[in-house]
Structure formats: structure tokens, C-alpha cells
C-alpha positions as CSV (number, residue, x, y, z in Angstrom):
1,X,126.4,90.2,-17.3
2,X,126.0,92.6,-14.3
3,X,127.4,91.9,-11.0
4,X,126.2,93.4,-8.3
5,X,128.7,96.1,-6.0
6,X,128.4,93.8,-3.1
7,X,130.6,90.8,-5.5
8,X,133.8,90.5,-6.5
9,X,135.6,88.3,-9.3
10,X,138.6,87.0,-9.0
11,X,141.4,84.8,-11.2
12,X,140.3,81.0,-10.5
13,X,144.3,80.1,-9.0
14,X,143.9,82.9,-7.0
15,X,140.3,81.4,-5.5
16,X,142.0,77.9,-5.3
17,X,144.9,79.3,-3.4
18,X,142.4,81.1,-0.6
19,X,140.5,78.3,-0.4
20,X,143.4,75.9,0.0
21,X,145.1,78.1,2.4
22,X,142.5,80.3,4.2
23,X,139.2,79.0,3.6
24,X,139.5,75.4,4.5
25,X,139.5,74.1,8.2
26,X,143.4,73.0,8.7
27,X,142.9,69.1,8.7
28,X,143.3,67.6,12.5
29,X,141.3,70.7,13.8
30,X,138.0,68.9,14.4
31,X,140.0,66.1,16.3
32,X,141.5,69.0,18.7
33,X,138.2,70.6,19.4
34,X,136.7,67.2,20.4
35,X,139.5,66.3,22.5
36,X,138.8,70.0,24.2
37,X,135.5,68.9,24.4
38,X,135.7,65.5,25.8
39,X,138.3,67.3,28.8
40,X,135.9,69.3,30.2
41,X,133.5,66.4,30.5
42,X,130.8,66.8,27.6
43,X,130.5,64.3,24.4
44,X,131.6,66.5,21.2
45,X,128.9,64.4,19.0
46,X,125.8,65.9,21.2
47,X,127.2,69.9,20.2
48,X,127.7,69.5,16.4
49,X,127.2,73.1,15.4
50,X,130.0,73.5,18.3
51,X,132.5,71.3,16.6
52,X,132.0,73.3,13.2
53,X,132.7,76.3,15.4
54,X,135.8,75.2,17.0
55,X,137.0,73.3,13.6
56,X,137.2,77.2,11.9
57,X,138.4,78.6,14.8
58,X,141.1,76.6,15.9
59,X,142.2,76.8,12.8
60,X,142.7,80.5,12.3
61,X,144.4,80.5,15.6
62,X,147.3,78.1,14.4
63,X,147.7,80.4,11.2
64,X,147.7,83.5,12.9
65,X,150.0,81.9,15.8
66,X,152.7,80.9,12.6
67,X,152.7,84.0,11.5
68,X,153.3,85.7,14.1
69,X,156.0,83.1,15.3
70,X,157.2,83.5,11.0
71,X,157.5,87.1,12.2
72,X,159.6,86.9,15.3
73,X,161.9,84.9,13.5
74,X,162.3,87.6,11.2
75,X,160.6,85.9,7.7
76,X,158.7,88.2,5.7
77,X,155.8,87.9,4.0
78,X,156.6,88.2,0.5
79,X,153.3,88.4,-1.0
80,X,153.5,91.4,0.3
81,X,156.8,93.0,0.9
82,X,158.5,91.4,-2.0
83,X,161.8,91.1,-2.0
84,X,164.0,93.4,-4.6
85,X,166.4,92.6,-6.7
């Protein structure tokens, strides 16, 4: 079997951890956006491809914002700076 440059292959946990962690909308995030919505006056259920949007987006923006807050508070990441022993 050929795969094609543009592909990659990867262990299945390793797939099941991005999709699980990076992947997936965070759950609530959908909720969020259509309280945003509703605020400035519009009914989230008429802007569907909108709510998708905002579901993705919102949550990157809490992942990123925990790291970054992980960070300040002087965690690393130790996937990739592993600790040594």
C-alpha cells in the first residue's frame, strides 16, 4: 500500500489522544456561542454554520488561554520538555 506524501500515519492512542484533546469541540462551547449570540440580539438556530464556527473556536481559545495561564504559573509541558531524572 502506497500512501500518498500529502498523508501521514500515526499509532491509533496517539490519534485517540488528539482527537480527545485537540480535535473535539470542548463540551459546553456550543452553549457559550449561542448565549453570545442571543446577547447581541440574533437567534443562534437561524446561523447554524455560525454555531459550528464559534463551537471550534471557542474552544481553542480556552486551550490556548490554560496554557498560557499553565505557563505563568510556571507548569511545564512535559510532553515536551520532559522532566530528567
Amino acid at each position: 500500500m502506497t500512501i500518498p506524501h500529502d498523508y501521514v500515519t500515526l499509532p491509533r492512542s496517539t490519534y485517540e489522544h488528539l482527537n480527545a484533546c485537540y480535535l473535539s469541540p470542548l463540551s459546553g462551547m456550543r452553549d457559550l456561542g449561542a448565549v453570545l449570540v442571543r446577547e447581541w440580539g440574533h437567534n443562534p438556530d437561524d446561523y447554524p454554520e455560525l454555531m459550528d464556527a464559534l463551537e471550534i473556536e471557542l474552544s481553542a481559545a480556552h486551550v490556548e488561554t490554560a496554557a498560557d495561564l499553565m505557563r505563568e504559573h510556571g507548569l511545564r509541558d512535559l510532553r515536551v520538555e520532559p522532566t530528567t531524572t
